[in-house]
PAPA-558801 format. One line per 4 residues: number of its first residue (from 1); for each residue x, y, z of C-alpha. Coordinates in steps of 0.5 Angstrom, whole numbers, plus 500, padded with zeros to 3 digits. Layout:
// residues N
NUM	X/Y/Z; ...
//
This chain:
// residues 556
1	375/692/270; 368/696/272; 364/694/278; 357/691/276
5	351/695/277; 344/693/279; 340/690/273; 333/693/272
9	328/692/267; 332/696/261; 338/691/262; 334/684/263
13	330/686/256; 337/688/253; 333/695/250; 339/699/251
17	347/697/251; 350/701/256; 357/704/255; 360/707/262
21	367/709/262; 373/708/266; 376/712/271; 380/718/269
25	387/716/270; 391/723/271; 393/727/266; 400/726/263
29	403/733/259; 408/729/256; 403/725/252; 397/731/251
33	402/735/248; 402/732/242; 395/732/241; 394/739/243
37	396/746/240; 402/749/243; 397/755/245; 393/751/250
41	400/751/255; 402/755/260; 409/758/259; 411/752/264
45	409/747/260; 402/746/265; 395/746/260; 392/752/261
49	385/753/266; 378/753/263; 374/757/261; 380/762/260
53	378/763/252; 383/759/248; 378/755/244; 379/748/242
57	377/749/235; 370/746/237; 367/750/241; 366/757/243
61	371/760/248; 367/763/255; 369/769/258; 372/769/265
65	368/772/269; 362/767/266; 358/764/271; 359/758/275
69	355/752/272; 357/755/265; 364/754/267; 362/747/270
73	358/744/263; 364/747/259; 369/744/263; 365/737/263
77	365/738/255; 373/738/255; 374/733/259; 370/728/256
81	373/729/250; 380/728/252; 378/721/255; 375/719/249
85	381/721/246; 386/717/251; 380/710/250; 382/706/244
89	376/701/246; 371/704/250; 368/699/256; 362/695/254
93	359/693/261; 356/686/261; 350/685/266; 345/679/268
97	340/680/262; 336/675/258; 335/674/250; 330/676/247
101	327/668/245; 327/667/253; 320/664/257; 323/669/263
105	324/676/258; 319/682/258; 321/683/250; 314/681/246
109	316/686/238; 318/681/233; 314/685/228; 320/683/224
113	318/676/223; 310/679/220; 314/683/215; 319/676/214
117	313/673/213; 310/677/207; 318/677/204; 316/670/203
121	310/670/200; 312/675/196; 318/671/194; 313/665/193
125	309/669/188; 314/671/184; 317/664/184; 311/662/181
129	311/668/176; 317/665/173; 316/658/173; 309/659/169
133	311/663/164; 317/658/163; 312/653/162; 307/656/159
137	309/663/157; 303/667/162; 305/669/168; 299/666/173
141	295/660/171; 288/661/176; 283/655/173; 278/659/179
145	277/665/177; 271/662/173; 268/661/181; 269/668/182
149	265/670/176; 259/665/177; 253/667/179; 256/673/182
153	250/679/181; 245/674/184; 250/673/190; 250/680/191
157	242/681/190; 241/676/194; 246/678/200; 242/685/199
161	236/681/201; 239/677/207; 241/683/211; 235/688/209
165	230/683/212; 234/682/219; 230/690/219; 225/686/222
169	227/686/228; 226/693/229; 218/694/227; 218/688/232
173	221/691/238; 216/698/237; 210/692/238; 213/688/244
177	215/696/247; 208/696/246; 206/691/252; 199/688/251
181	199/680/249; 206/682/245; 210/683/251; 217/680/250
185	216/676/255; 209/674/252; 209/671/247; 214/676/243
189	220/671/245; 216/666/241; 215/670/235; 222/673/235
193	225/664/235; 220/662/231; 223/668/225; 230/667/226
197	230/660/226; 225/660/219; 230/666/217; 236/662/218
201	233/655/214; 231/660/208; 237/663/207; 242/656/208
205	238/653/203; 238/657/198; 244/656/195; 244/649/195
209	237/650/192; 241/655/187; 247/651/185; 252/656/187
213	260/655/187; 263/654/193; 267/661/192; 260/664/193
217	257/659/198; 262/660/203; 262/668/203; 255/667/203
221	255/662/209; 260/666/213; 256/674/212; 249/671/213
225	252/666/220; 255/673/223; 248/677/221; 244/671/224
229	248/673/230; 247/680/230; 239/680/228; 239/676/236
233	243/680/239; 239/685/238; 232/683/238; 234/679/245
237	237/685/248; 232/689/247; 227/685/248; 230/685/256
241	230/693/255; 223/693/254; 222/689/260; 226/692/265
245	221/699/263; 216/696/264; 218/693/271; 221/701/272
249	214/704/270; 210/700/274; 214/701/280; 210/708/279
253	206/703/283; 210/700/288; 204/696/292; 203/692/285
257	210/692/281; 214/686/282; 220/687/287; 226/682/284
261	232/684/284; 234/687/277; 236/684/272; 243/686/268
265	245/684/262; 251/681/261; 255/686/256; 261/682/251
269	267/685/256; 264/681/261; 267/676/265; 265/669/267
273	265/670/274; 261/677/273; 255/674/270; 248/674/274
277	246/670/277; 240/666/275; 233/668/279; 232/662/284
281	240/663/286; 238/671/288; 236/673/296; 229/675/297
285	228/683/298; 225/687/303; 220/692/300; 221/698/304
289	222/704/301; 229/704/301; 229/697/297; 224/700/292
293	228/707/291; 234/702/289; 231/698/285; 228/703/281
297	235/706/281; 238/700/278; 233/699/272; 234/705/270
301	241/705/270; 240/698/266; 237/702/261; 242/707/259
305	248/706/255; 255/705/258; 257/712/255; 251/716/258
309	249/718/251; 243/714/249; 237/711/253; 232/706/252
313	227/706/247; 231/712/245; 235/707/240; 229/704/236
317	230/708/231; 234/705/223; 239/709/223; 241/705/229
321	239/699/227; 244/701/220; 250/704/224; 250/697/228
325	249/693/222; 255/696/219; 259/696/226; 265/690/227
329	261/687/232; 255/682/234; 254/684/240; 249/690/241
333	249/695/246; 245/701/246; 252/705/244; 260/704/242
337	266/708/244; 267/712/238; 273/714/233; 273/723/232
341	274/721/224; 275/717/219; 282/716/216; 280/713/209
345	288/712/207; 287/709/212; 281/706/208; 284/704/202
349	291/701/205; 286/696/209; 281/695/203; 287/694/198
353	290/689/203; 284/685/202; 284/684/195; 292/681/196
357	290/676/201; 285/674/197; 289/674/191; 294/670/195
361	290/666/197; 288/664/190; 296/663/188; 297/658/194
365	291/654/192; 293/653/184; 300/653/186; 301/648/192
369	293/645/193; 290/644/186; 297/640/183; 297/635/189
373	290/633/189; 290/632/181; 297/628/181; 293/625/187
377	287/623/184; 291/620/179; 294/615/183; 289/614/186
381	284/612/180; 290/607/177; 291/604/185; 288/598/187
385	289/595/194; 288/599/201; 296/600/202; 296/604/197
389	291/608/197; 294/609/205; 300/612/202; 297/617/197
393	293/620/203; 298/620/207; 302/623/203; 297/628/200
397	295/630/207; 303/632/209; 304/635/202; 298/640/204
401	299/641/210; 304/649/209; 299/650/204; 293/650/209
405	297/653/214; 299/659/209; 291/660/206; 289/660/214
409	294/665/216; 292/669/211; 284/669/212; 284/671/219
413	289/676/216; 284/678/212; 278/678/215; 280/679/223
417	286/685/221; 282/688/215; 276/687/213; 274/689/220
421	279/694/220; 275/697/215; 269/697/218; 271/700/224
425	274/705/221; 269/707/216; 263/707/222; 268/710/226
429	269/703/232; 273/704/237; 275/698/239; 279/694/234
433	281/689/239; 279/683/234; 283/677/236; 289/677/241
437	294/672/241; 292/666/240; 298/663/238; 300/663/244
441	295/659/247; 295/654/252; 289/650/250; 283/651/245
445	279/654/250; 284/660/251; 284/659/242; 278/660/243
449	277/666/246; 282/670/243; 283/668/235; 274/670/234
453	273/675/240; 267/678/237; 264/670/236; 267/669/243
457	264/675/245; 257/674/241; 258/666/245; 259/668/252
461	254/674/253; 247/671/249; 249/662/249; 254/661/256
465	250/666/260; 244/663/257; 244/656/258; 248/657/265
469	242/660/269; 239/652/267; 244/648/267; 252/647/270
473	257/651/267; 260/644/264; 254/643/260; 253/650/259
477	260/650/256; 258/643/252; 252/647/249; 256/653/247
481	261/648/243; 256/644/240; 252/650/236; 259/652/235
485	261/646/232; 254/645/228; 256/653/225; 264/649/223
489	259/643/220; 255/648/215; 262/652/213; 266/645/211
493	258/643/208; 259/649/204; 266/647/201; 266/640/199
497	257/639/199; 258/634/203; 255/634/210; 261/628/212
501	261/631/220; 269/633/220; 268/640/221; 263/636/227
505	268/632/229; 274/637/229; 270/642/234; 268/637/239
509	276/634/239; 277/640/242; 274/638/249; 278/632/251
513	284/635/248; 282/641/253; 281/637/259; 288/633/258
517	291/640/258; 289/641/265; 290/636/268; 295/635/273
521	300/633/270; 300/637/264; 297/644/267; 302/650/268
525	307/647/263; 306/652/258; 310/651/253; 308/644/253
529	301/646/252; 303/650/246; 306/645/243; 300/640/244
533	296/647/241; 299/647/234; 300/639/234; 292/639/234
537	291/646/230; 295/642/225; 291/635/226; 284/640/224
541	288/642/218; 290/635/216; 282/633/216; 281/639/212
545	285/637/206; 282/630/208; 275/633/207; 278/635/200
549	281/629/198; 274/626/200; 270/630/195; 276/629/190
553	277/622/190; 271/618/193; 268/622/186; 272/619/181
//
């Protein structure tokens, strides 16, 4: 029996499946003989030495005066194969290593599982394709592909518009550059709040106003919050650049310029425990030289770009404004880690993925979300008392609850992996860290953070930082959620034309359901908390359906 080895890394993954053979027992004549030819034997019967150019039939034959280590490899060579000639069964060396599934292993590709989850989705086209054209002769039956069609030269005319008037901003930024009465500081934060509030009324009216289908709205809804981030992000960062310019500018004049310390803008990697601290929280400066020639450095350090390449006000330019309109991200910064080309295969393999998200999504909704709410609908208007109307939403909820969690899959699939992926490959983004993996996540904060990065991102550096120079972490984090929970709000208003608050309620629920998960009895259990994570994921997707069955059968 072989001796047990030490276990490194590989083994405890269970990576590689070791083989080592046993000991070389001596060699026995009378039992090679038969396995090897009689010129391989001296006249006494004793096998010949190596290297004296009797070949075995699979390799060449050395001359006899060949060097040492060639001698050494070629007899290595012919020992190794007279063992596994001797071996009927090799030796399989069993050592303490743990399953792939296991808390404790460092194994983390289950790509496998992704490719089973497309098989399936496939499997439940077809299996659809067959059903319908034996019933009714067509393969596919899409009631919502009239939604699709509606009004959908107007959606495109009036996106155009929504994103051509965030060019605002820029001629904006150039006057508060400027100084004078229309600094940043002045009144140039006013007039800035005051557009984009306006802006963002104008525009999430509009299709109420307009009677648009859901389809539609909700699109538009969706690109024109993630343009309204954008617009902010952009206008307030160089709304600071162009202060500290100023400050850096007046420094020229040191007796008379303002000597508090520099103001550094938090960027979308920074991390809480990194954000600047609030003025009132900052040490008092000397104004020595020393002092002013630091000073002076660190504004101007604030006004250059992480990569060196671009200097404020360099980047007040359209084209810059156009590149970041484009960019996967909602934060602006003065420049992006950049891709050397373009990969339009690339291009094309996401932008086709796309469309079959979309046509999948559209397949669940007429296969497995439609019939339910109609057979529902149904039992519903011929019910009369409480009780059954209590079983039918119970019932209706559990029936959509799979289809909800396929559709959900499928939009972050498809707007996290590919629509973004098409963006930053198009615009040449580097970083295509969208989402982490929030399936792993222990509570909604960590859910948060890493299934919308780009939102979080957007969240930490222009609403946490924001709000946290004015009042506690705790209601800092309060606010953010709210704004968050509002923005839910509008999307579900968008899909049901009701403002009935679950979208509302939904997002808020997220803060208590936090707080249980780090108390002391519940923190530090991970898998625990990741089974109270998809109890209440599947809970928020039990109130979508709920949202549904609202709109779908108070209205009958």
């Amino acid at each position: 029996m072989a001796e047990s080895t030490s276990i490194d890394a590989r083994s405890r993954n269970g990576d590689t499946e070791y083989h080592s053979p046993r000991a070389r027992k001596a060699t026995r004549i009378d039992l090679l003989k038969p396995q090897l030819s009689d010129e391989a034997y001296n006249k006494d019967g004793t096998l010949k030495e190596p290297g004296s150019g009797i070949s075995s039939g699979r390799t060449t034959p050395i001359p006899a005066d060949a060097p040492p280590s060639v001698q050494a490899s070629f007899s290595a060579r012919r020992q190794i194969r007279a063992q596994q000639k001797q071996r009927m069964f090799p030796t399989i060396e069993y050592v303490d290593r743990v399953s792939h599934f296991d808390p404790n292993s460092d194994y983390h590709d289950f790509s496998g599982f992704f490719v089973l989850f497309w098989i399936g989705l496939a499997i439940m086209v077809l299996t659809s394709m067959l059903r319908n054209l034996s019933e009714t002769g067509y393969p596919f039956q899409i009631r919502q592909w009239a939604l699709f069609k509606e009004k959908v030269v107007e959606l495109g005319l009036v996106d155009g518009a929504m994103v051509l008037s965030t060019a605002l901003s820029l001629p904006l930024q150039t006057l508060f550059l400027k100084g004078g009465a229309l600094r940043w500081k002045g009144s140039g934060m006013a007039i800035q709040s005051i557009y984009q509030v306006l802006w963002l009324a104008f525009w999430t009216t509009y299709p109420f106003i307009r009677d648009w289908s859901w389809t539609a709205q909700v699109f538009f809804t969706l690109h024109l919050l993630a343009i309204f981030m954008k617009m902010h992000s952009y206008a307030f960062y160089n709304g600071h650049l162009s202060e500290t310019l100023r400050r850096l500018n007046d420094l020229d004049t040191p007796e008379r310029a303002s000597k508090a310390a520099a103001v550094r803008y938090p960027s979308s990697r920074t991390h809480l425990h990194e954000m600047p601290q609030s003025p009132s929280q900052r040490e008092p400066q000397d104004t020595n030289a020393e002092y002013v020639s630091q000073l002076r450095e660190d504004l101007a350090f604030e006004l250059a770009s992480p990569l060196g390449r671009v200097s404020y006000p360099n980047n007040l330019t359209f084209y810059n404004f156009v590149d970041f309109i484009f960019c996967p991200t909602l934060c602006y910064e003065l420049e992006y880690p950049r891709n050397a080309n373009i990969r339009w295969l690339e291009v094309f393999y996401k932008s086709l993925a796309v469309f079959g998200c979309i046509f999948l999504m559209v397949i669940t909704a007429e296969e497995f979300i439609l019939p339910v709410l109609d057979a529902s609908a149904l039992r519903l208007y011929n019910s009369d008392n409480a009780m059954d109307f209590a079983l039918i939403l119970g019932e209706t909820i559990g029936r959509l609850l799979f289809p909800f969690m396929i559709t959900f899959l499928l939009v972050f699939l498809v707007i996290f992996e590919y629509i973004l992926g098409v963006f930053a490959e198009i615009t040449r983004f580097a970083d295509r860290q969208f989402y982490a993996d929030w399936w792993n996540s222990c509570d909604w904060l960590e859910f948060s953070r890493e299934w919308n990065m780009p939102v979080h991102h957007f969240f930490r550096r222009h609403v946490y930082s924001a709000s946290k120079n004015h009042m506690s972490r705790p209601l800092a984090t309060t606010i953010t959620f709210l704004i968050s929970a509002l923005a839910h709000e509008l999307v579900m208003g968008c899909i049901t034309r009701k403002f009935r608050g679950y979208g509302f309620i939904a997002m808020m629920l997220q803060m208590p359901i936090v707080l249980l998960q780090r108390s002391k009895w519940v923190r530090g259990r991970t898998l625990l908390n990741n089974v109270l994570f998809w109890c209440s994921m599947i809970l928020g997707l039990s109130m979508v359906s709920m949202s549904i069955f609202d709109v779908q059968f108070f209205e009958c």
